[in-house]
C-alpha positions in Angstrom: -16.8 -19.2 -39.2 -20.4 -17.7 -40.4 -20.9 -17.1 -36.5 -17.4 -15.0 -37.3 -18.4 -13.4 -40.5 -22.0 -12.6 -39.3 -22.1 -11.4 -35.8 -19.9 -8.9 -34.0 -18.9 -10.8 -31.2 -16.1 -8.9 -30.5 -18.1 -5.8 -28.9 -18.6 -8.5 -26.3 -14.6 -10.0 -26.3 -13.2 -7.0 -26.0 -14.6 -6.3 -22.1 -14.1 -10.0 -21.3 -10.3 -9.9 -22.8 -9.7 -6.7 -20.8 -10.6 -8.6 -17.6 -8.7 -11.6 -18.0 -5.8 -10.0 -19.0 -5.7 -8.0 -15.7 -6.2 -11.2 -14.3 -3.4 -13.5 -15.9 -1.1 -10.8 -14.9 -2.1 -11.2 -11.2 -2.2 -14.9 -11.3 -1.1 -16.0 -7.6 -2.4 -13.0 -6.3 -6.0 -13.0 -6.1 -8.3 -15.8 -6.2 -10.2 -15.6 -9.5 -13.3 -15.6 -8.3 -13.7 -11.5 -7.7 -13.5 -11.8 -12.2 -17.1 -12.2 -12.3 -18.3 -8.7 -11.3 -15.7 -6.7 -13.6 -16.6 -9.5 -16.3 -20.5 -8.4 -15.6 -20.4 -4.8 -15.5 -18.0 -4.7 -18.3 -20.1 -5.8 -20.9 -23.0 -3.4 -20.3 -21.3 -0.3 -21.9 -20.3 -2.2 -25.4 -24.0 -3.3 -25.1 -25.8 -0.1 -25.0 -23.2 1.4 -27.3 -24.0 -1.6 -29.5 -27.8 -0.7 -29.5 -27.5 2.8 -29.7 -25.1 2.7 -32.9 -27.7 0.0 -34.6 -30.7 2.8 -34.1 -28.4 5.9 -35.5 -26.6 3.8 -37.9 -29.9 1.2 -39.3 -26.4 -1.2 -39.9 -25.3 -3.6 -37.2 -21.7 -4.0 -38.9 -21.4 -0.5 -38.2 -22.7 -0.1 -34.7 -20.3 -3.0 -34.1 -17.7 -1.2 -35.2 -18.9 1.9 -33.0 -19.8 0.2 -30.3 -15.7 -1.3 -30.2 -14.3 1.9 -30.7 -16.0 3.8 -27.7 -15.6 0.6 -25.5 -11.7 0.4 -26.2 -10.8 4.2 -25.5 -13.4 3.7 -21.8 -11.6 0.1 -21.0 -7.8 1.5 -21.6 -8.2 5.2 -20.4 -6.6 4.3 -17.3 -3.5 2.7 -18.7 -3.1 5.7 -20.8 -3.5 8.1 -17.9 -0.9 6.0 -15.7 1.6 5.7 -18.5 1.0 9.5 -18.8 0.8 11.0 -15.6 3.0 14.1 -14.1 4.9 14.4 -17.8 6.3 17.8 -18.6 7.0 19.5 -21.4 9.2 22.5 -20.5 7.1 24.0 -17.9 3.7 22.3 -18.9 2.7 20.0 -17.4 0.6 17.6 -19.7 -0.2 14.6 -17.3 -3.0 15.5 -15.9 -6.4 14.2 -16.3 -7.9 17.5 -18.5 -5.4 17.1 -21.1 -5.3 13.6 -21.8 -9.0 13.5 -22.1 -8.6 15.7 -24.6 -5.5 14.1 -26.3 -8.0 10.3 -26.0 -11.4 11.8 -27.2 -9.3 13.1 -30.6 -7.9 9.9 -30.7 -11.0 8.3 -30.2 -13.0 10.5 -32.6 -10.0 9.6 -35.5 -10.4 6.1 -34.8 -14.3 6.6 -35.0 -14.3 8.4 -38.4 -11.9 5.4 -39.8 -13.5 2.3 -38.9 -17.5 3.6 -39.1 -17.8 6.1 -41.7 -14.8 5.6 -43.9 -14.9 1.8 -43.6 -15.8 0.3 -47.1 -15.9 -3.0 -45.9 -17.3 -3.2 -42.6 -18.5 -6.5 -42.8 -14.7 -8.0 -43.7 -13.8 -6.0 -40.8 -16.0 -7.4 -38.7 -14.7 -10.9 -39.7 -10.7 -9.3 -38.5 -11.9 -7.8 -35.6 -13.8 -11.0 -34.7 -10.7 -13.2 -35.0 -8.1 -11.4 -33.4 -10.3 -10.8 -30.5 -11.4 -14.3 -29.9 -7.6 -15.2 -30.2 -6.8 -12.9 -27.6 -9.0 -14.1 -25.8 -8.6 -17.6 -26.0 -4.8 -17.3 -25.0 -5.8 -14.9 -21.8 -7.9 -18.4 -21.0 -5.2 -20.6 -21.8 -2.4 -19.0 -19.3 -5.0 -19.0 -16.2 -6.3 -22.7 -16.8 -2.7 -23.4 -17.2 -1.6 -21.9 -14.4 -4.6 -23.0 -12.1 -3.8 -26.6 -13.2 0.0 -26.6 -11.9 -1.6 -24.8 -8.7 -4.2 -27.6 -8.2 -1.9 -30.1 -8.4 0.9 -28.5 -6.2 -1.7 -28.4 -3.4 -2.9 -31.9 -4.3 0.7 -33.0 -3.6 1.0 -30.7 -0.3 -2.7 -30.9 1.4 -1.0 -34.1 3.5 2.5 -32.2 4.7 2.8 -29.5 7.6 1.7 -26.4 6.9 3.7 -24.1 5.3 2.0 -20.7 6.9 4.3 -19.5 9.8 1.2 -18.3 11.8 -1.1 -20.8 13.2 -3.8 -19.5 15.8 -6.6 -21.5 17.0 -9.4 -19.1 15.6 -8.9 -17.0 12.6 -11.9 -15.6 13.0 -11.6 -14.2 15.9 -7.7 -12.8 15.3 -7.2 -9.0 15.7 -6.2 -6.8 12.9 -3.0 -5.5 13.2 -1.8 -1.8 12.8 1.9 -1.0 12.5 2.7 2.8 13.0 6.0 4.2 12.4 6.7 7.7 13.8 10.1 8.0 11.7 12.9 9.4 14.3 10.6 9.8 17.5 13.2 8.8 20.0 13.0 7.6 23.4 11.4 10.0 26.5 14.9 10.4 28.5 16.5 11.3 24.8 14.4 13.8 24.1 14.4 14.9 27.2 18.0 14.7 27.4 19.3 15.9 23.9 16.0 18.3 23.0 14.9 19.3 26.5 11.3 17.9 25.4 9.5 16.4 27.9 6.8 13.9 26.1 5.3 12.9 29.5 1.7 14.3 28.3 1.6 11.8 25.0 3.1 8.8 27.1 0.2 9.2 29.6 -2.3 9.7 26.6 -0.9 6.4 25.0 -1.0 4.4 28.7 -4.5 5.8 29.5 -5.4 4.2 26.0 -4.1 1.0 27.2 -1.0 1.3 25.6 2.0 -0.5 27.1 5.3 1.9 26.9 8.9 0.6 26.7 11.3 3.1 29.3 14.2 1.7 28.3 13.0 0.7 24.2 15.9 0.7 21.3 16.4 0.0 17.9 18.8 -2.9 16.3 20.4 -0.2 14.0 20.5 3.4 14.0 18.9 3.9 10.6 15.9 3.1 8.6 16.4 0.5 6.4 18.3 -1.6 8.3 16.0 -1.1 11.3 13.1 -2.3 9.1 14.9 -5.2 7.3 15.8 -6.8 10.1 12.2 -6.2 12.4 10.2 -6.9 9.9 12.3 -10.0 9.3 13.1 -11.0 13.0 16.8 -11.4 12.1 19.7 -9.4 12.3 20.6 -7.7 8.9 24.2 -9.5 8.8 22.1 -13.3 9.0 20.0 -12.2 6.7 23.0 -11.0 3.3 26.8 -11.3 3.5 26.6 -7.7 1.8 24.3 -5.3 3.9 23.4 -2.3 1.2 20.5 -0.3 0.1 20.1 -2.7 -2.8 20.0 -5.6 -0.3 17.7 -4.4 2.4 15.4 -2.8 -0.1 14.5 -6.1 -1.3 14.3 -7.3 2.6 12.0 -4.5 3.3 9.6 -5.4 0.4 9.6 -9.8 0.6 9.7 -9.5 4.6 8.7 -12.3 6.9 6.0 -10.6 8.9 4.3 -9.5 6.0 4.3 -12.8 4.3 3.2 -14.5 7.3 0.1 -12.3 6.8 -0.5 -12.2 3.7 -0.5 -16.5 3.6 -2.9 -16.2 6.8 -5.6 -14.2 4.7 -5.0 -11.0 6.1 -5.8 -7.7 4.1 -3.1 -5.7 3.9 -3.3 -1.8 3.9 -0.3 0.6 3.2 0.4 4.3 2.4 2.9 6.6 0.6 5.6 7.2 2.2 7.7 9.0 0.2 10.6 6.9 -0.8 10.2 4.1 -3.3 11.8 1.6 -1.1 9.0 1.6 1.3 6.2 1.8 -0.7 4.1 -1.7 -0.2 2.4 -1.0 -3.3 1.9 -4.7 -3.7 -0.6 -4.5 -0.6 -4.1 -5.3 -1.6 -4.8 -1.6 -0.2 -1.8 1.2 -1.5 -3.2 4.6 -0.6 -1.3 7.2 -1.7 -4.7 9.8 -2.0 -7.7 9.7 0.4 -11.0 8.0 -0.9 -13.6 9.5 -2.2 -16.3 7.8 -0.3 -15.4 4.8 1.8 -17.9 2.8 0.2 -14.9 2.0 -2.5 -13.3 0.0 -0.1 -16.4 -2.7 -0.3 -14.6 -3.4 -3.8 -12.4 -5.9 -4.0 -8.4 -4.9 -4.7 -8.8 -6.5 -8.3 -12.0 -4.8 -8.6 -10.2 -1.6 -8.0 -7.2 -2.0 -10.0 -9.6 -3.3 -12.8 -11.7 0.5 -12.4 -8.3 2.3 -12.4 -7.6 0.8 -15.9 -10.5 2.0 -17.0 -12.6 5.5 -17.2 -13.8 4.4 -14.0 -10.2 6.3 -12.4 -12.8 9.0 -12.1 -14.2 7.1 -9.3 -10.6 7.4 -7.7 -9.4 10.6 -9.4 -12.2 13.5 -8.9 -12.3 16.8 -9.8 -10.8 18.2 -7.2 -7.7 16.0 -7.4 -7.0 16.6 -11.2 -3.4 18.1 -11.8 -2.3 18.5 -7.9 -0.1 15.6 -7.6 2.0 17.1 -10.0 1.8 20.8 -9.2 2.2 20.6 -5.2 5.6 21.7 -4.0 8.0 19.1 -2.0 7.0 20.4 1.7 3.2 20.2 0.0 3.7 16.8 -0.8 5.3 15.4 2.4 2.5 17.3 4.0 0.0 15.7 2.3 1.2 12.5 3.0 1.2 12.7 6.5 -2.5 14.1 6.7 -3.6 11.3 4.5 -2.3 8.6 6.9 -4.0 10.4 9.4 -6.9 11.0 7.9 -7.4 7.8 6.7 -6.0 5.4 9.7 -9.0 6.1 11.8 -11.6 4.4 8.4 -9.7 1.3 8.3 -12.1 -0.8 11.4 -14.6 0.0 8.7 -13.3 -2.6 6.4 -13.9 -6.0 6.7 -12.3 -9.3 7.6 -8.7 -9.5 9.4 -6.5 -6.6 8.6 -2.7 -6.0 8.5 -1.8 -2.2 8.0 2.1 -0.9 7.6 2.1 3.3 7.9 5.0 4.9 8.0 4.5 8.4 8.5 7.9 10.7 8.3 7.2 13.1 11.0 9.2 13.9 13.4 12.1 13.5 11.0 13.2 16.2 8.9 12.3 17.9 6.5 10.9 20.4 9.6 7.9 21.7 8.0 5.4 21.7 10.3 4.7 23.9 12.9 3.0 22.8 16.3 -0.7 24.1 15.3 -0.5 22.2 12.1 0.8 25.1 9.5 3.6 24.7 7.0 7.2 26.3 6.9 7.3 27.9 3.9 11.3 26.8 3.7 12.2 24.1 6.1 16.1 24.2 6.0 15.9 28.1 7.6 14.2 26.1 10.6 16.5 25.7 13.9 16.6 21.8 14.0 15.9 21.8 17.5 13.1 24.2 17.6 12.2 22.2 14.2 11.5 18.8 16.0 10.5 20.0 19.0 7.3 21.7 16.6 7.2 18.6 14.7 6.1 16.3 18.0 3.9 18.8 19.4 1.7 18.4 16.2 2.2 14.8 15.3 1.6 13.5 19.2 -1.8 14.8 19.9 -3.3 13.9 16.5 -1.8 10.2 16.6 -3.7 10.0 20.0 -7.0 10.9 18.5 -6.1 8.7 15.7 -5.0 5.3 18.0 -8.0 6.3 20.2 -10.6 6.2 16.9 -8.9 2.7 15.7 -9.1 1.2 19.4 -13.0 2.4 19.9 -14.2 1.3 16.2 -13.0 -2.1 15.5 -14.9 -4.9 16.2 -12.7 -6.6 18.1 -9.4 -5.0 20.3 -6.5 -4.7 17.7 -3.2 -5.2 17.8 -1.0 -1.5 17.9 2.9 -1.4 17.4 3.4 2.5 17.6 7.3 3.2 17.3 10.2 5.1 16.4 12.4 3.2 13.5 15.7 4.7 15.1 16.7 7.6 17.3 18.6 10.8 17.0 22.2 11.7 17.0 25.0 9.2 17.9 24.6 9.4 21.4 21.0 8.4 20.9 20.5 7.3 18.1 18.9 3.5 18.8 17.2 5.1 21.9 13.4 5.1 20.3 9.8 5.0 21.2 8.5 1.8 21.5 4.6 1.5 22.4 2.4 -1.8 22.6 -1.5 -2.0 22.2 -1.7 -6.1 23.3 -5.3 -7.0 23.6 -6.4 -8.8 26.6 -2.9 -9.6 28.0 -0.8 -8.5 31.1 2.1 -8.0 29.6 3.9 -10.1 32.2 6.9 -11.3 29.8 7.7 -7.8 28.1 10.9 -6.4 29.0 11.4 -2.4 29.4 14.9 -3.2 27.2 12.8 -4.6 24.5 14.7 -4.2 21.0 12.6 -4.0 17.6 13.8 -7.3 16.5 11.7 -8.8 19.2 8.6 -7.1 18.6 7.2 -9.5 16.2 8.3 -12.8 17.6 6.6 -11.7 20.7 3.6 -11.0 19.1 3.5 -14.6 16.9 4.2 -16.4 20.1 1.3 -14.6 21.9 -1.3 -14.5 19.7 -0.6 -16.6 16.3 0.3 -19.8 17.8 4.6 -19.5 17.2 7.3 -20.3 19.0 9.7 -18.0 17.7 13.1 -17.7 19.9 13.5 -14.2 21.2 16.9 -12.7 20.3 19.6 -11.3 21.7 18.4 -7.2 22.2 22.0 -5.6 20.8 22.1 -2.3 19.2 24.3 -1.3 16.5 25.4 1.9 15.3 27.6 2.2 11.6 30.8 3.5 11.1 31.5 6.0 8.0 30.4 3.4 5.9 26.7 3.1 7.1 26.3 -0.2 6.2 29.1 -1.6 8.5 27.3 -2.1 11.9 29.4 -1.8 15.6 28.0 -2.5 18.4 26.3 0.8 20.4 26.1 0.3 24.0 23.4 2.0 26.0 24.2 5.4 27.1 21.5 5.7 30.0 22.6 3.8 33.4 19.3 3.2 34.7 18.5 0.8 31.0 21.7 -0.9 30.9 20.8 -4.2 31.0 22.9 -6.4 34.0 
């Protein structure tokens, strides 16, 4: 208690309690030791805050009381922000970084003039602040020891039974990373050929001069997104997977998949992007960019390193100048835009990044909105655009630049990756599960890949290959939906020369 009443420890607690807290809400999720770094750069700004106060002020109460205020408005700045950003009032638009700097600093100042210079007592307060920090503190501490008892003894009680992982290979370290690329509604060659009177011949070539192994007779389970993905990235058709197919139900099959479990228990890092719909944003991957990095150097951080930044002042890291107010000012075709040039843009830096790698981008080119033209430029208003012309522009500028992108992945990782580049569905009813379906398989023939390949099969064929699985391959049926899109028929093939015998 005179340690309480004397000393102001809580210029040191707060940092500490800022930290754990991030933590115990992550518990499961990262392994706690990447707290130490945040722990030790966190205390150096109360510190020379602490010491500056004490030489302006001649009163260490006081500079304690300084030193806390400053700290807690630079360690909470990013919650603010977050809890703040894009709001409108009328047509102003308050969330952005310029404003609520100004809006904390006032704050900040108020707080300040309260607690330093109007503060009769410093010394009792002191003793308050003390307290209540140390018992936030202590209870941060209690909920991870807890919680990293009960784990400690579950693996106690499991370290003798099977493993649970799905994935088993021999090496680990020596596994490829793994990049899955979705070109949303890039359908088959003979469908565009057939339907748009695009011949795609040029890109094919590019991808099989790459390596790449191309499906001529590739489809899709179902004829839209969600169920496509819910059952691939599970390996099961939708129907085994919920008596009542819907977007509530395969939203929540998109986001606690199978393949990205397996994964994440095998260590993997895993790396997603915007994609501009809420169901398939993985923003519970260890990487979730939805701008491009600053520097790449970021990425040496750990994920908890960088959420624990983003919480903080250090958002400016994240969020420079240049960025300030655009996410909230660009128009919709901007956005989507954006989006799609960030994937690109960033795709290619990902070898860069250590350790094993799992990476989901789904970029929504070449389906509509049509707002790109071939050279790269914007239609200024997408639904005046001929939907043929539309998506006829929309693969002459996505193809090339995913070549130089898949080309740039292949030449700077370490070792050859693994490269499932597809279409998620087709195009009209006719063709409509008729979609690209490309393979990059490192340092295998290919000898048991079939040109009718369905998604559903993608995966298991990949575990059995290279992760040590035996997955059974299923049956490759397509499906279609009545008016009710969630009630699947069965869609047969509609070219002769890929019906299967």
């Amino acid at each position: 208690m005179k340690i309480l009443k004397k000393f102001p420890l809580f210029i040191i607690l707060l940092p500490i309690f800022t930290v754990l807290v991030l933590a115990a809400n992550n518990l499961g999720e990262i392994d706690l030791n990447v707290i130490w770094r945040p722990l030790g750069i966190s205390l150096i700004p109360p510190t020379l805050l602490f010491l500056f106060g004490w030489v302006i002020l001649g009163n260490y109460y006081k500079a304690g009381l300084f030193s806390f205020t400053i700290s807690l408005f630079i360690l909470t700045y990013g919650h603010f922000y977050h809890l703040m950003e894009g709001r409108v009032i009328g047509n102003w638009v308050i969330g952005t970084h310029p404003y609520m700097l100004f809006l904390w600093s006032i704050l900040c100042l108020g707080m300040l003039y309260l607690m330093v210079f109007q503060s009769k007592s410093p010394d009792k307060l002191n003793l308050i602040l003390n307290i209540v920090m140390l018992a936030l503190t202590i209870f941060q501490i209690f909920l991870i020891t807890t919680y990293e008892a009960r784990a400690q003894i579950i693996d106690r009680q499991t370290r003798d039974e099977e493993p649970q992982t799905l994935l088993n290979p021999e090496n680990l370290q020596k596994m490829p990373d793994v990049y899955f690329i979705i070109l949303d509604k890039y359908g088959r060659a003979d469908a565009l050929k057939d339907f748009y009177h695009y011949d795609n011949a040029e890109f094919i070539n590019g991808l099989e001069e790459l390596g790449f192994w191309v499906a001529d007779c590739s489809r899709t389970n179902y004829s839209f997104t969600v169920m496509s993905l819910s059952s691939q990235l599970n390996m099961a058709f939708v129907e085994d997977l919920t008596n009542q197919p819907s977007l509530k139900t395969t939203r929540a099959l998109i986001r606690n998949n199978v393949v990205h479990k397996a994964f994440e228990e095998l260590g993997y890092t895993t790396i997603a992007f915007e994609m501009g719909f809420t169901w398939g944003n993985m923003k519970h991957f260890d990487y979730f960019f939805d701008e491009i990095p600053d520097n790449i150097d970021t990425w040496a951080l750990d994920p908890f390193e960088i959420m624990y930044l983003r919480s903080t002042m250090g958002i400016f890291l994240f969020d420079g100048d240049t960025k300030i107010g655009t996410s909230v000012s660009m128009t919709d075709i901007e956005e989507k835009a954006a989006r799609t040039k960030l994937i690109l843009d960033v795709l290619p830096e990902i070898p860069k990044l250590k350790g094993n790698k799992f990476v989901h981008a789904h970029i929504i080119t070449p389906h509509p909105p049509y707002i790109f033209n071939a050279d790269g430029t914007l239609n200024p208003d997408p639904d005046e655009v001929d939907p043929m012309e539309g998506y006829r522009q929309q693969l002459a500028y996505i193809e090339p630049r995913i070549l130089e992108v898949l080309e740039k992945i292949i030449d700077e990782s370490p070792r050859p990756p693994i490269i499932i580049l597809e279409g998620d569905h087709g195009f009209g009813r006719k063709y409509v599960t008729s979609n690209l379906l490309a393979l990059y398989l490192p340092n295998q023939d290919q000898p048991e890949l079939e040109d009718n390949m369905t998604l559903i099969n993608v995966f298991p064929y990949i575990f059995n290959t290279y992760f040590g699985t035996q997955i059974p391959m299923l049956p490759d049926q397509s499906y279609t939906h009545t008016d009710d899109w969630y009630e699947s028929v069965p869609n047969e093939e509609w070219n002769p020369d890929c019906r299967i015998p």
